[in-house]
TORPA-4810 file (N, C-alpha, C, O; in nm, 3 decimals):
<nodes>
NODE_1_0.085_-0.118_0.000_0.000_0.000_0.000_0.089_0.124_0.000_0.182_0.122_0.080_X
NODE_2_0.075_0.226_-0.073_0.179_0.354_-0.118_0.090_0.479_-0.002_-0.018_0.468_0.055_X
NODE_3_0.155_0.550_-0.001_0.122_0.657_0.081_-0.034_0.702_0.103_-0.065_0.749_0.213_X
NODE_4_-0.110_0.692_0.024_-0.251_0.692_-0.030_-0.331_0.661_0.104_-0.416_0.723_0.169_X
NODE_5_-0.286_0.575_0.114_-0.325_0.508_0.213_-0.372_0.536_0.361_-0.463_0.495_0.432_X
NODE_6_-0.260_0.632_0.376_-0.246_0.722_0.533_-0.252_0.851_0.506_-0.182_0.936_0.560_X
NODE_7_-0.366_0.879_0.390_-0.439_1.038_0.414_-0.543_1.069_0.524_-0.648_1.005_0.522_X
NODE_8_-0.521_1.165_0.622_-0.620_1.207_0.688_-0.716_1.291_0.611_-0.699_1.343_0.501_X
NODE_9_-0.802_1.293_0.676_-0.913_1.414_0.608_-0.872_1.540_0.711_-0.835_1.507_0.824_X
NODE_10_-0.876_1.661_0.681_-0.870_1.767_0.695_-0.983_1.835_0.801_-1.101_1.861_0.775_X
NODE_11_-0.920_1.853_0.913_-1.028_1.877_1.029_-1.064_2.052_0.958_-1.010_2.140_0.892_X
NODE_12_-1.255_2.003_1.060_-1.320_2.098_0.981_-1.299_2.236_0.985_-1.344_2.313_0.900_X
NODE_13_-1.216_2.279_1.106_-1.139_2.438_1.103_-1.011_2.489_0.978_-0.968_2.600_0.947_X
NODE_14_-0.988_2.395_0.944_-0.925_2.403_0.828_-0.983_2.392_0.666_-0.949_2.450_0.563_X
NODE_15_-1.056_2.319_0.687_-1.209_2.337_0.592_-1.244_2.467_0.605_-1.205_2.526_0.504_X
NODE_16_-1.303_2.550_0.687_-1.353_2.639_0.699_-1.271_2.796_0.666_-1.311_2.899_0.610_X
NODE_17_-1.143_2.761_0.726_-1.023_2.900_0.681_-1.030_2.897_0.555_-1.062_2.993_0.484_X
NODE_18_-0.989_2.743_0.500_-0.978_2.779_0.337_-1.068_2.800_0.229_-1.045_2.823_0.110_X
NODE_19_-1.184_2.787_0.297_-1.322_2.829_0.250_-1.338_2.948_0.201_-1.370_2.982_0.087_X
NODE_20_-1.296_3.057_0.360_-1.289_3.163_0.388_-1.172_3.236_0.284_-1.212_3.327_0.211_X
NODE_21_-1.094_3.214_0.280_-0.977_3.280_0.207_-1.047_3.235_0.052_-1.015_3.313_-0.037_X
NODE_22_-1.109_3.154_0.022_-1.093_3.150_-0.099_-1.279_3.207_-0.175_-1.318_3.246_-0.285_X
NODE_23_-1.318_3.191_-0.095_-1.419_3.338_-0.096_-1.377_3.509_-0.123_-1.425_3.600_-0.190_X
NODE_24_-1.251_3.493_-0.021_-1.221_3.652_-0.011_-1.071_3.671_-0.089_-0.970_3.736_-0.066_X
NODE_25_-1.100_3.610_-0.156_-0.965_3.602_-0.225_-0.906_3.700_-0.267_-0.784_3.694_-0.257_X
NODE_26_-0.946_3.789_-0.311_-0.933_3.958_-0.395_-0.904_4.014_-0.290_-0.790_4.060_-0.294_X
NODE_27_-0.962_4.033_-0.187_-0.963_4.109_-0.073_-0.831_4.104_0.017_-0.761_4.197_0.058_X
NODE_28_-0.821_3.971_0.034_-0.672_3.955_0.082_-0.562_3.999_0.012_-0.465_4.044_0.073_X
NODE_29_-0.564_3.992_-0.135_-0.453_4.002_-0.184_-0.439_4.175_-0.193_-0.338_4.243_-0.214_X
NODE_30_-0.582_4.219_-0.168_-0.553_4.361_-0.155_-0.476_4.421_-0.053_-0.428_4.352_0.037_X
NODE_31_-0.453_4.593_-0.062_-0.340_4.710_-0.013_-0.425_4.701_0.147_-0.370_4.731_0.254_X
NODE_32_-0.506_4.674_0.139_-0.607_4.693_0.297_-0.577_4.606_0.370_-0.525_4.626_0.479_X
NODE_33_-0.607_4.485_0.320_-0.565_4.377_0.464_-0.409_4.377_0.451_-0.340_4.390_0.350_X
NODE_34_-0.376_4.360_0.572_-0.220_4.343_0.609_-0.210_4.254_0.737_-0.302_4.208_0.803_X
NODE_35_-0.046_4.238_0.759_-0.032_4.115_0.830_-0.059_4.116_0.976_-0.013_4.025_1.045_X
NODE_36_-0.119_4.199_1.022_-0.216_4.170_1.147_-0.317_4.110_1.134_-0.355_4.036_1.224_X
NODE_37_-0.384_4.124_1.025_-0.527_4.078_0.967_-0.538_3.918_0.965_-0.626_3.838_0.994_X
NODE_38_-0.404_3.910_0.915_-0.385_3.752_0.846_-0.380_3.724_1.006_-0.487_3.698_1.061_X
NODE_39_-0.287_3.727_1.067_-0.281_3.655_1.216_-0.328_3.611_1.267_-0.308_3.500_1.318_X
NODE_40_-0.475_3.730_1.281_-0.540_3.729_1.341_-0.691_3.660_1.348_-0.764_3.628_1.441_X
NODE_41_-0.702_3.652_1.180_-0.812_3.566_1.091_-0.743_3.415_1.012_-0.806_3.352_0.927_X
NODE_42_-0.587_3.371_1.068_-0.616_3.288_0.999_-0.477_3.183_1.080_-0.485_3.063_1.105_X
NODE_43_-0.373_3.261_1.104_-0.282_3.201_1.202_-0.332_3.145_1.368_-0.320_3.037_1.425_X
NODE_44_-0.388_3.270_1.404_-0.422_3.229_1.592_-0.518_3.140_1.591_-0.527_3.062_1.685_X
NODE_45_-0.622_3.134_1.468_-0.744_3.034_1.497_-0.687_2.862_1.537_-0.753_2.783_1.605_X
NODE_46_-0.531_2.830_1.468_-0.488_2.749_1.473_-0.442_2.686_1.605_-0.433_2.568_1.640_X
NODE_47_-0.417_2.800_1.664_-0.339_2.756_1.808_-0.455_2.783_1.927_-0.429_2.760_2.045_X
</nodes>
């Protein structure tokens, strides 16, 4: 059996960020959000 095998599925807070980012996709890459934003909406949720 090759690696395939021992995929987890992706817990659902991580489902949900990349949901989120990829909804707001334009927005992020815009001059407005900056890297407090990110931290704060997408790093700390992690920990």
């Amino acid at each position: 059996m090759g690696k395939e095998g021992n995929i987890m599925p992706a817990p659902n807070r991580i489902i949900e960020l990349v949901e989120r980012f990829t909804e707001n996709f334009n927005y992020y890459q815009s001059i407005e959000y900056n890297e407090e934003d990110l931290r704060n909406e997408f790093l700390n949720p992690l920990f």
